[in-house]
C-alpha positions in Angstrom: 6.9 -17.9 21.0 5.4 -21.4 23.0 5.5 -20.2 26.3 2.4 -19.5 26.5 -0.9 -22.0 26.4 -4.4 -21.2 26.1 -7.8 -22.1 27.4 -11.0 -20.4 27.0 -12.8 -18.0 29.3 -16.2 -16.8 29.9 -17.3 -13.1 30.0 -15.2 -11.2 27.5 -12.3 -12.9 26.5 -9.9 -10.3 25.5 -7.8 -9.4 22.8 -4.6 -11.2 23.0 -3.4 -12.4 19.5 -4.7 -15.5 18.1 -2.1 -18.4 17.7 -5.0 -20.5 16.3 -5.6 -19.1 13.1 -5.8 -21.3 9.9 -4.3 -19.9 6.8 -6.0 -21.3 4.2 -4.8 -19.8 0.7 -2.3 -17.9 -0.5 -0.6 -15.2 0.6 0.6 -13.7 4.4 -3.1 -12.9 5.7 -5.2 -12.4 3.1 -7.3 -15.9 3.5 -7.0 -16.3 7.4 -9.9 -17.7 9.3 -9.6 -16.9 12.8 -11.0 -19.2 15.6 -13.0 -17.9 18.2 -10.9 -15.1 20.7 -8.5 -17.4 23.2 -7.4 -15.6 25.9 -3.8 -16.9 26.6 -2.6 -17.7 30.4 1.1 -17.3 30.5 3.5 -19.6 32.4 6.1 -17.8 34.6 8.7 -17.0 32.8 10.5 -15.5 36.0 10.2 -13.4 39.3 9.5 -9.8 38.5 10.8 -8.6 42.1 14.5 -7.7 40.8 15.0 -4.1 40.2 14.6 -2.4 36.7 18.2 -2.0 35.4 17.2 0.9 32.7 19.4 4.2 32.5 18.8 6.6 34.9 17.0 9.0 32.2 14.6 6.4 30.8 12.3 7.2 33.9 12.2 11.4 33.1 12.0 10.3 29.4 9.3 8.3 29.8 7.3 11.1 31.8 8.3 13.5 28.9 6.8 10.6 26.3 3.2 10.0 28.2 3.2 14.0 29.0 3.3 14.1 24.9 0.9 11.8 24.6 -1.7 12.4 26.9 -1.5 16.7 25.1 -0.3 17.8 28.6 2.1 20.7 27.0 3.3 22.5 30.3 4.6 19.0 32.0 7.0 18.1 28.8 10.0 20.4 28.2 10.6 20.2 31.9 10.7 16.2 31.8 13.0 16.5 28.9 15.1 18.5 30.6 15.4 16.5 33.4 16.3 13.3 31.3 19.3 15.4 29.2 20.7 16.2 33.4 20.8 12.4 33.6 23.0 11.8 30.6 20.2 10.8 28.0 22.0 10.7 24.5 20.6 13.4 22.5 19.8 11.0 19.5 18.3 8.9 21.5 15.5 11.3 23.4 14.8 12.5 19.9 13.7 9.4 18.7 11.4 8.9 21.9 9.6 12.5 20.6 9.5 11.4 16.7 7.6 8.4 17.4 4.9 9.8 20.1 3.1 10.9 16.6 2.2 7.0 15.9 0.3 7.0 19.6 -1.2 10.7 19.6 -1.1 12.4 15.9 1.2 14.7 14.7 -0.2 18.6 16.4 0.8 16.7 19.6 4.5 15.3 18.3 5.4 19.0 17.6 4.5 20.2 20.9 6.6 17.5 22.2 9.5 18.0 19.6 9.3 22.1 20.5 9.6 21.4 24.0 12.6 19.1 23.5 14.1 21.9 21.4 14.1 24.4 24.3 15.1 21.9 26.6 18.2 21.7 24.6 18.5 25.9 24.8 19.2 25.6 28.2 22.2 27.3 29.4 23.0 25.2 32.2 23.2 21.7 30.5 26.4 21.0 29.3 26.9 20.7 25.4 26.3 17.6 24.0 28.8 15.3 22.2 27.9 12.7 19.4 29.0 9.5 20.8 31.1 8.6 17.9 33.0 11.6 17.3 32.8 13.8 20.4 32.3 17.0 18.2 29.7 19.4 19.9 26.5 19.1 18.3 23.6 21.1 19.9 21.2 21.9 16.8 18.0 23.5 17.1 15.5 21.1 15.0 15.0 23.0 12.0 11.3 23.0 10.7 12.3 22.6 7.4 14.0 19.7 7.7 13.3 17.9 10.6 15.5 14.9 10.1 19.0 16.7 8.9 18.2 19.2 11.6 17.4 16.9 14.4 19.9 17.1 17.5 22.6 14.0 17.7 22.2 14.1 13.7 24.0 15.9 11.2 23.5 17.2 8.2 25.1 14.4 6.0 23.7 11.2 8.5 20.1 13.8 8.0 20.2 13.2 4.3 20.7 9.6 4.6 18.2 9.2 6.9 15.1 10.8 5.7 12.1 8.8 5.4 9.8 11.5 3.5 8.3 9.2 0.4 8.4 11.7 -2.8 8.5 10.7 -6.9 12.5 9.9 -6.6 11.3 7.3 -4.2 10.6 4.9 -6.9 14.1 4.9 -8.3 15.9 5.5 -5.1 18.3 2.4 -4.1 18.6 0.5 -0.6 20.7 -2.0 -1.6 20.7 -3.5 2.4 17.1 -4.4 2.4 15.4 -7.9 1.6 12.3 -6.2 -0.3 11.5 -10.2 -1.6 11.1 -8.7 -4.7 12.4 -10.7 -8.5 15.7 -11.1 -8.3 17.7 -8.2 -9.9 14.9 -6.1 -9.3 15.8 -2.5 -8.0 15.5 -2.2 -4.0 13.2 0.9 -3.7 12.9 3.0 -0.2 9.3 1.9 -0.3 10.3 -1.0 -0.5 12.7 -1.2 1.7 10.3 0.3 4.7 7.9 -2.4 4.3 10.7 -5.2 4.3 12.1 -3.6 7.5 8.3 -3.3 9.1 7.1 -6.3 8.1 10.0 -8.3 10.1 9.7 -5.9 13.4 6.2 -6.5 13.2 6.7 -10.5 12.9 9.4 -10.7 15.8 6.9 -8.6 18.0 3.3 -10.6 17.0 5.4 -13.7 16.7 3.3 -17.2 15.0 0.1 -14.9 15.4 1.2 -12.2 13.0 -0.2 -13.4 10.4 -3.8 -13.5 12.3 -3.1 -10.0 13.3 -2.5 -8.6 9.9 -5.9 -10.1 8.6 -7.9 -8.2 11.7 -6.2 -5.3 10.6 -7.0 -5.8 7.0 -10.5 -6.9 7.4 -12.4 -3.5 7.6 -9.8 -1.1 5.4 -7.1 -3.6 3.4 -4.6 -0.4 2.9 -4.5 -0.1 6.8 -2.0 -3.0 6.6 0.0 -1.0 4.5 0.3 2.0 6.8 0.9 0.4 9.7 3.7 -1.8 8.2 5.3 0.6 6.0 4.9 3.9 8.0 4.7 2.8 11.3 6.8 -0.2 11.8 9.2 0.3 8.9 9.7 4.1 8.5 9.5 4.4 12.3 9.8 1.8 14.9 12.3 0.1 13.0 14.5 3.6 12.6 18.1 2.6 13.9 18.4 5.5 16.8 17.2 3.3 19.5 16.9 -0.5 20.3 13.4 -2.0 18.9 13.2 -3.4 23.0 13.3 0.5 24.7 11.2 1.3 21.7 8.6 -1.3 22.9 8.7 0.1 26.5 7.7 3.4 25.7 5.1 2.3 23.2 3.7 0.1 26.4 3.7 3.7 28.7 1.9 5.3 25.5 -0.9 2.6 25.3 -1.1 2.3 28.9 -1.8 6.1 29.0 -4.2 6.0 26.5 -6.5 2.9 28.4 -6.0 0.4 25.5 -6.0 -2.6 27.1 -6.6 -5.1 24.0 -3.0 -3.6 21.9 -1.4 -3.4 25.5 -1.7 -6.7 26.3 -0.4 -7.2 22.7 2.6 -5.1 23.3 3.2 -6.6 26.8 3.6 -9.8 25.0 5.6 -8.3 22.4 8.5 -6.9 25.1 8.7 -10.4 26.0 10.0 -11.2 22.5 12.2 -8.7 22.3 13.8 -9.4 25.0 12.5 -6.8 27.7 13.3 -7.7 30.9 10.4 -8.6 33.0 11.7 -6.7 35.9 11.3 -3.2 33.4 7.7 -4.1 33.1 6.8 -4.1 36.3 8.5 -0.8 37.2 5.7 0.6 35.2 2.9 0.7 36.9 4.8 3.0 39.9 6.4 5.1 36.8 3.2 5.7 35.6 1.3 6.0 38.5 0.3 9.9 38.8 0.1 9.7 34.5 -3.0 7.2 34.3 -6.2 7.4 35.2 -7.4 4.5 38.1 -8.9 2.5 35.2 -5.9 2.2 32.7 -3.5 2.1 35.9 -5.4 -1.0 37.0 -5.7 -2.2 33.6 -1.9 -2.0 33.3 -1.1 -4.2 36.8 -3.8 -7.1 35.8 -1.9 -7.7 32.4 1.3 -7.9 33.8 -0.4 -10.0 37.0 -1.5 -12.5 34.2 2.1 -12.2 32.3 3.8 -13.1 35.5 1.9 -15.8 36.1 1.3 -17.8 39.2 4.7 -16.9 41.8 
């Protein structure tokens, strides 16, 4: 992405990505020497005064996300409730509680996957359709299987999509996936999760991927590895919801937790998925009784200095 230049700043600089890193060797990041931290100054890209466009049950959702986040049990199942009464697609709000685990660990996921599951007990929602067939398909999430059980999911979709890594996973084909791998080689799930991660994570980080993946690497080298095959493949790049909404929520998430270094990260990362600027900005008075003063001001300077000058 070059719309964006750079200039250095005094006090502490920040932690946006580094588009000045020089590879020098071989491989993705493994010999990467980074330049000293650039704070980047982005040019307006455009006004950030039109109103958000996102579904109605985004904004409930999103409370329901941060509430899971943020371990504030009593506040979810009544935000997820209130998101199903504004038409959110069951598939959909279940994929916004599978991926809270990458932000918050997985004791507070279940609490937010139980509470979805008795929001979907109550009586006076109306039963859910799949969008594709129109069959009823209220399912409790079964704790044995998670995945099959899932609401918006059946049983034979479930199989398919189960992302639990066991000793079949070495022979198991994905024939779809670009692992890189020899030619003729078998495509492995493994395999295919890291392929999958690997380009999410590049469209997001952009030219200073590769930069990013060597801070990453620098003080536990397998770290990459989790966070490209787990996180980004196994998760974020899971095909129940657009990578875009999935980078919305992930800003509220990081926002919530006062992490203004991989916020400004992510904020920059929306822009290249195509979030509308307008979506950003209806953060801040989304989140407001969510954050604390400090990450709630943290949250409106980044997207001050993403706007850029009006």
């Amino acid at each position: 992405m070059r719309a964006y230049r750079t200039h250095r700043t005094r006090g502490t600089p920040g932690e946006w990505p580094n588009s000045h890193s020089q590879p020098t060797g071989a491989g993705p990041y493994r010999h990467v020497l980074l330049s000293p931290r650039l704070h980047f100054q982005p040019r307006p890209l455009s006004p950030m005064t039109a109103p958000s466009a996102r579904p109605a049950w985004h904004a409930p959702a999103l409370g329901a996300f941060v509430a899971t986040v943020l371990g504030r049990e009593a506040d979810i199942g009544g935000r997820f409730t209130a998101a199903l009464r504004a038409g959110a697609p069951i598939a959909e709000l279940t994929e916004v509680a599978l991926m809270a685990h990458l932000f918050c660990g997985f004791p507070r996921a279940i609490q937010g996957l139980r509470a979805l599951d008795g929001a979907l007990g109550c009586s006076d929602l109306p039963t859910p359709h799949t969008p594709n067939t129109g069959a009823p398909n209220r399912g409790a999430i079964s704790p044995a299987n998670p995945i099959a059980g899932k609401p918006g999911i059946d049983a034979a979709e479930g199989a398919s999509a189960r992302t639990t890594v066991g000793p079949a996973d070495t022979a198991q084909d994905c024939p779809t996936a670009d692992s890189g791998g020899p030619a003729g080689a078998p495509v492995t799930r493994r395999m295919a999760d890291r392929a999958n991660g690997e380009r999410l994570f590049r469209q997001i980080y952009g030219e200073t991927a590769d930069a990013v993946l060597h801070r990453l690497a620098k003080p536990a080298p397998t770290f990459v590895d989790a966070v490209l095959e787990d996180a980004y493949g196994r998760i974020l790049s899971r095909p129940g919801m657009a990578p875009a909404d999935r980078e919305w929520f992930a800003i509220a998430a990081l926002a919530a937790l006062d992490c203004p270094p991989q916020l400004k990260s992510h904020l920059l990362g929306a822009v290249r998925l195509g979030v509308p600027l307008a979506d950003l900005a209806a953060l801040p008075d989304l989140l407001r009784s969510e954050l604390t003063s400090s990450a709630l001001a943290a949250l409106t300077t980044l997207l001050s200095e993403l706007r850029g000058p009006q």
